[in-house]
C-alpha positions as CSV (number, residue, x, y, z in Angstrom):
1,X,-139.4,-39.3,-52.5
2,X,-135.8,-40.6,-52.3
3,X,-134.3,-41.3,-48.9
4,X,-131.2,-39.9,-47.7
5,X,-128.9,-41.8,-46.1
6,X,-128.6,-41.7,-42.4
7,X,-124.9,-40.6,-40.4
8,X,-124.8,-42.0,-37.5
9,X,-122.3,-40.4,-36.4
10,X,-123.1,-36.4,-36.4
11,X,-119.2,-35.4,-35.1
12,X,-117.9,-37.1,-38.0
13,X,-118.2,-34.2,-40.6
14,X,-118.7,-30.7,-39.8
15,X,-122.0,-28.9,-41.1
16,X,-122.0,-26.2,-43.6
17,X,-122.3,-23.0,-40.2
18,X,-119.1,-24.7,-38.9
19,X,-117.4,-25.4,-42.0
20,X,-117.8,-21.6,-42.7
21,X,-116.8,-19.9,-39.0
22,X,-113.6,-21.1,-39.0
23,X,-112.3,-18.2,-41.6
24,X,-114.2,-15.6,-40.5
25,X,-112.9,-15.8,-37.4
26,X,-108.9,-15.5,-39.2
27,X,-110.3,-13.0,-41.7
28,X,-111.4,-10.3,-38.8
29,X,-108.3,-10.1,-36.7
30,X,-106.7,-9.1,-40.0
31,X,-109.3,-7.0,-40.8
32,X,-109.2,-5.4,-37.0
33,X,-105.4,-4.8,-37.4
34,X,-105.9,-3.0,-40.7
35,X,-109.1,-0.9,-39.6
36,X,-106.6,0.6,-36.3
37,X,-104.0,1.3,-38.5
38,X,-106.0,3.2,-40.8
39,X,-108.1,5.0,-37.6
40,X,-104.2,5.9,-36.6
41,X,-103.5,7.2,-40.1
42,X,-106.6,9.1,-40.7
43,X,-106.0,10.5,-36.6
44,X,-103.0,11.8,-37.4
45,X,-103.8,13.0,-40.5
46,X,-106.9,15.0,-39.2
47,X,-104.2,16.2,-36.8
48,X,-102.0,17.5,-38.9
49,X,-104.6,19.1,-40.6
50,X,-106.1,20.5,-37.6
51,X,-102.4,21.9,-36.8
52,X,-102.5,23.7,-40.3
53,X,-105.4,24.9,-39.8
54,X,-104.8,26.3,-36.8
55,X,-101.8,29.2,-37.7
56,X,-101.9,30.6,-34.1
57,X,-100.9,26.7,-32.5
58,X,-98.3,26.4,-35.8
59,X,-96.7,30.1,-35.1
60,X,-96.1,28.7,-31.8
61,X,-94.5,25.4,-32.8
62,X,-92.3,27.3,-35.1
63,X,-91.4,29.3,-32.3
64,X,-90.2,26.5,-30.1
65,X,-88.9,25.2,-32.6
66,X,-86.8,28.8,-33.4
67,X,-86.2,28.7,-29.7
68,X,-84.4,24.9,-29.6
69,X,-82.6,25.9,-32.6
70,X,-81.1,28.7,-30.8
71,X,-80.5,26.6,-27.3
72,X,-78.7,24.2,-30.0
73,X,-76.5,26.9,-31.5
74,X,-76.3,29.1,-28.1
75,X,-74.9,25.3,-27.1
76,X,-72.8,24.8,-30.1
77,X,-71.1,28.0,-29.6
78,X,-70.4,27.6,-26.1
79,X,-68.9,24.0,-26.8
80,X,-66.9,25.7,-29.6
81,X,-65.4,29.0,-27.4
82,X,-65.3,26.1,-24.5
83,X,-62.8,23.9,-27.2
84,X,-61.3,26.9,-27.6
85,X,-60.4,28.3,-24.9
86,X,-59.1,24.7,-23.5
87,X,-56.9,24.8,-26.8
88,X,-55.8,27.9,-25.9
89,X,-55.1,27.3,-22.1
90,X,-53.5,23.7,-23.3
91,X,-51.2,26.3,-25.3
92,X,-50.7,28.3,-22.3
93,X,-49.5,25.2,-20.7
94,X,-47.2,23.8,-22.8
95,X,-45.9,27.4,-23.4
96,X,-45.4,27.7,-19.8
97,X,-44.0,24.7,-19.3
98,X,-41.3,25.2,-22.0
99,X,-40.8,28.4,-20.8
100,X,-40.1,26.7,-17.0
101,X,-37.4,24.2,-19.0
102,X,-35.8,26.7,-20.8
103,X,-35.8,28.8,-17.6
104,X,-34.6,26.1,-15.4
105,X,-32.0,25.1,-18.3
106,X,-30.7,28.7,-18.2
107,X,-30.5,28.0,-14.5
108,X,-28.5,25.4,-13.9
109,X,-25.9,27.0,-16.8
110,X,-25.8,30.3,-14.6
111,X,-25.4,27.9,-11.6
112,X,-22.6,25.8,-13.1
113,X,-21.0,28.8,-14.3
114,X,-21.3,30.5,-11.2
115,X,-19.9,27.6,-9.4
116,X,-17.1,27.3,-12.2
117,X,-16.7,31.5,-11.7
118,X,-16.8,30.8,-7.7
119,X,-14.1,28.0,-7.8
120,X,-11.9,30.2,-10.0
121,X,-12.2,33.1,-7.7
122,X,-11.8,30.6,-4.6
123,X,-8.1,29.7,-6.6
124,X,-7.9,33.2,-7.5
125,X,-8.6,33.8,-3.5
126,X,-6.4,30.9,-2.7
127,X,-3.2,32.2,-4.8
128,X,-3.8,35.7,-3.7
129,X,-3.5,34.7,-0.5
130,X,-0.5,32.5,-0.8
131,X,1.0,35.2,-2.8
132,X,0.5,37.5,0.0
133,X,1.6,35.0,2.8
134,X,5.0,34.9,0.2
135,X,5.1,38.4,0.3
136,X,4.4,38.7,4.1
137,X,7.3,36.5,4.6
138,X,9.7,38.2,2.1
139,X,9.3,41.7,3.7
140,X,9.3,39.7,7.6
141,X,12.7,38.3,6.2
142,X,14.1,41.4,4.7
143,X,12.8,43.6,8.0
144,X,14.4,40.8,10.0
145,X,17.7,41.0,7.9
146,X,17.6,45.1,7.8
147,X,16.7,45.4,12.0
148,X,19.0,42.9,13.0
149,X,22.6,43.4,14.3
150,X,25.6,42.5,12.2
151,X,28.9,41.5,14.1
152,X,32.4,41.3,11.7
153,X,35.7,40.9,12.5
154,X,38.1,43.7,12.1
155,X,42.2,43.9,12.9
156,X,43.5,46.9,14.0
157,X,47.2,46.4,14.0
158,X,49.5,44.0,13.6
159,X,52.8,43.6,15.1
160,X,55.7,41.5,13.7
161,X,53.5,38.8,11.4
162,X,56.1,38.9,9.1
163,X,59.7,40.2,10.6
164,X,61.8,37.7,12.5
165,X,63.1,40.1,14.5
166,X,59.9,39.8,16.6
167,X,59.7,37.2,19.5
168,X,56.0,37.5,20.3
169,X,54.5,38.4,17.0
170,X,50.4,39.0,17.5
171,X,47.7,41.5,15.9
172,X,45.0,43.3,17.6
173,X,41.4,43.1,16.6
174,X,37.8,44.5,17.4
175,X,34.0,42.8,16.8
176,X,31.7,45.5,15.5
177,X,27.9,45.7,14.9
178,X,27.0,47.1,12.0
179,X,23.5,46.2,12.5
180,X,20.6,48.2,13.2
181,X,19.9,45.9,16.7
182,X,22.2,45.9,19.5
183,X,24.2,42.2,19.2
184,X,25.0,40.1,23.0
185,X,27.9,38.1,22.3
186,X,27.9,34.5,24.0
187,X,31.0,32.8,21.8
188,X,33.6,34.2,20.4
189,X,36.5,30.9,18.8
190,X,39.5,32.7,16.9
191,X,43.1,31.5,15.7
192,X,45.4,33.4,14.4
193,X,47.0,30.0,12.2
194,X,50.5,29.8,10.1
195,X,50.4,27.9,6.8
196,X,47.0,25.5,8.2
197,X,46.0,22.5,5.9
198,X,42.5,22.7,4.6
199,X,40.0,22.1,6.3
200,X,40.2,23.9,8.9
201,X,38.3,23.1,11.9
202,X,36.1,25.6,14.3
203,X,39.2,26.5,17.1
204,X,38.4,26.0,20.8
205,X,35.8,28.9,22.0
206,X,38.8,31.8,23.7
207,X,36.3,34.1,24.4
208,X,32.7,32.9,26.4
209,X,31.7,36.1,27.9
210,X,28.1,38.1,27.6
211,X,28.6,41.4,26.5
212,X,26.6,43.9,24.6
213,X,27.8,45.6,21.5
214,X,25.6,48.3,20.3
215,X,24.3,49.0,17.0
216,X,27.2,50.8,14.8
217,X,30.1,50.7,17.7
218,X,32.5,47.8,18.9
219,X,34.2,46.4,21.3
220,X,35.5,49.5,24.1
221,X,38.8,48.0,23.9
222,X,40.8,46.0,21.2
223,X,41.6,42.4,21.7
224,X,44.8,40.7,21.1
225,X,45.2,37.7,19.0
226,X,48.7,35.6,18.9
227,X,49.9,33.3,16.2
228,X,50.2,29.6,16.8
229,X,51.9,27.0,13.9
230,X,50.5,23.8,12.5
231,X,52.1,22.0,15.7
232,X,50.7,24.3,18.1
233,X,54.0,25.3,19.3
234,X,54.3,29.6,19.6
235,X,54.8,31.3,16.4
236,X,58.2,33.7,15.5
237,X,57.8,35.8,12.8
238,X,59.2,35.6,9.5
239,X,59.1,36.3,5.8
240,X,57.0,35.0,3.3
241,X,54.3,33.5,6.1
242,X,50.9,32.3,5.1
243,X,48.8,33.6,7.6
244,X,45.4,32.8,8.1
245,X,42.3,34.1,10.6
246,X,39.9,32.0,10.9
247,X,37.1,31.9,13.6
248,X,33.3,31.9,14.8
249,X,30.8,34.4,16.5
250,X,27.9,33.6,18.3
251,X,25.5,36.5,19.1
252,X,22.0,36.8,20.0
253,X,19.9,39.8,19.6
254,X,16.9,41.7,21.8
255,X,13.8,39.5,19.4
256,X,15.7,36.0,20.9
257,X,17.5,35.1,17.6
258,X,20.7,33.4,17.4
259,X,23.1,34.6,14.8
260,X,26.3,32.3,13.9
261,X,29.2,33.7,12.3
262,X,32.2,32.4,10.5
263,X,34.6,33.9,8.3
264,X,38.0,32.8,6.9
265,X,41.0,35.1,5.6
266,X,44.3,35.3,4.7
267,X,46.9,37.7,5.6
268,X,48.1,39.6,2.8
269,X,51.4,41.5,1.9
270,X,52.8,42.1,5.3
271,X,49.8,40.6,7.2
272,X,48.0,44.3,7.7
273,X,45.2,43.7,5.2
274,X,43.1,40.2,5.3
275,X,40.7,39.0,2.4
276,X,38.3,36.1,2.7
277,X,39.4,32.8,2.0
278,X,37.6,29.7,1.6
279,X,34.3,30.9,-0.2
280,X,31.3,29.9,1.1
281,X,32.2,26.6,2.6
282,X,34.3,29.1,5.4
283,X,32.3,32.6,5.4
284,X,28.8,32.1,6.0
285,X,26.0,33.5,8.4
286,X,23.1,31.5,10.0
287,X,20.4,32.7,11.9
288,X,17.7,30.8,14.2
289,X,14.9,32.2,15.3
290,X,12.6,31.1,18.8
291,X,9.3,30.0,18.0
292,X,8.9,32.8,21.3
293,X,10.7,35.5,18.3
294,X,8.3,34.0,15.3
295,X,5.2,35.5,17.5
């Protein structure tokens, strides 16, 4: 018999048992794992078949599932009509809202043209107006000039202008209103001149008495007028004299105006018949009315 050689160590190598668990231990966790999954699979499986065998538990299922389809399309439509009907209502919106521009454009274009139409018919207003004012003034001027009175000098007679045979040659004359207002006289300034040089001036007032003439008469008695020369000295008669009238009037009448008068004429043929002389410059009427007359 052959001896075997003695270890004296026994933890130096492991035995044949130990050298052998060490696998087996890796091996059956792999093993475990595969065994669950297959005890899921064949679960599941016997599920599925107990599912189809069952037809009252699968009629079910395929009614729920009939039932979630038509929660999801019942849902599908109502997110479709809701899509819609904010489309729709966007629409409405923006159609609205352009309407309110175009609205609010047409507007301001009626407001500007109103205010264009209401500033023409304010100038429209405003000429009217002055038109009328114009008009108001024209007929106050032409009633003042109808109903007002109107004085002129008038001769009467003359009496040896022109023959030298007369010492105290002199005419006779009469104021008289022609108006349609009675005239009060405040001035009268006459001159009976021989051959004056131009221009003449206004001759001292010969006449300041108030008195009344009425509309369409004269004076109730004629006044007498005598010739004086260039020098002032008394006139004689004699042929072939240029004799001239010329004088001012100053008359008021019952509204408060003041009416001014002058006239300038020349003796004609034997100094019975006067025509004006001067133009304008000499024959002229003014009138001036109180601001108590203008009320």
């Amino acid at each position: 018999m052959l001896a075997q050689p003695a270890d004296d160590d026994p933890g130096s190598q492991p035995g044949s048992a130990q050298a052998q668990q060490q696998p087996k231990s890796d091996n059956s966790a792999l093993v475990l794992d595969a065994i669950k999954r297959e005890i899921e699979r064949i679960g599941r499986a016997m599920e599925a078949l107990k599912d189809e065998s069952d037809p009252k538990q699968k009629e079910e299922r395929e009614k729920r599932d009939l039932v979630a389809q038509d929660e999801m399309a019942f849902w599908a439509k109502t997110l479709f009509w809701t899509t819609c009907a904010s489309v729709f209502l966007t629409l409405v919106g923006l159609a609205m809202i352009l309407g309110a521009l175009i609205y609010t454009k047409r507007v301001s274009e009626s407001t500007v043209a109103m205010l264009i139409e209401g500033k023409e018919a304010t100038k429209g207003a405003l000429e009217t107006a002055a038109e009328a004012k114009r008009q108001a003034n024209l007929f106050e001027q032409s009633f003042k000039r109808l109903y007002r009175p109107y004085v002129f000098f008038e001769v009467v007679e003359t009496t040896g202008l022109r023959n030298e045979r007369e010492e105290h040659p002199f005419l006779t004359y009469q104021l008289v209103n022609r108006g349609k207002l009675p005239a009060i006289i405040r001035s009268v300034s006459l001159g009976l001149l021989d051959n004056p040089q131009f221009p003449l001036t206004v001759p001292d007032k010969n006449d300041t008495r108030h008195f009344v003439v009425a509309a369409g008469d004269g004076l109730p008695m004629p006044q007498k007028l005598t010739v004086t020369d260039r020098m002032g000295k008394q006139y004689a008669g004699r042929e072939g004299a240029k004799l001239v009238v010329y004088g001012q009037i100053e008359y008021d009448d019952p509204t408060g105006a003041r009416h001014t008068d002058r006239f300038c004429m020349r003796g004609m043929t034997d100094a019975k018949y006067f025509a004006l002389e001067g133009g304008d410059d000499y024959n002229w009427r003014k009138t001036e009315y109180s601001l108590q007359s203008q009320q």
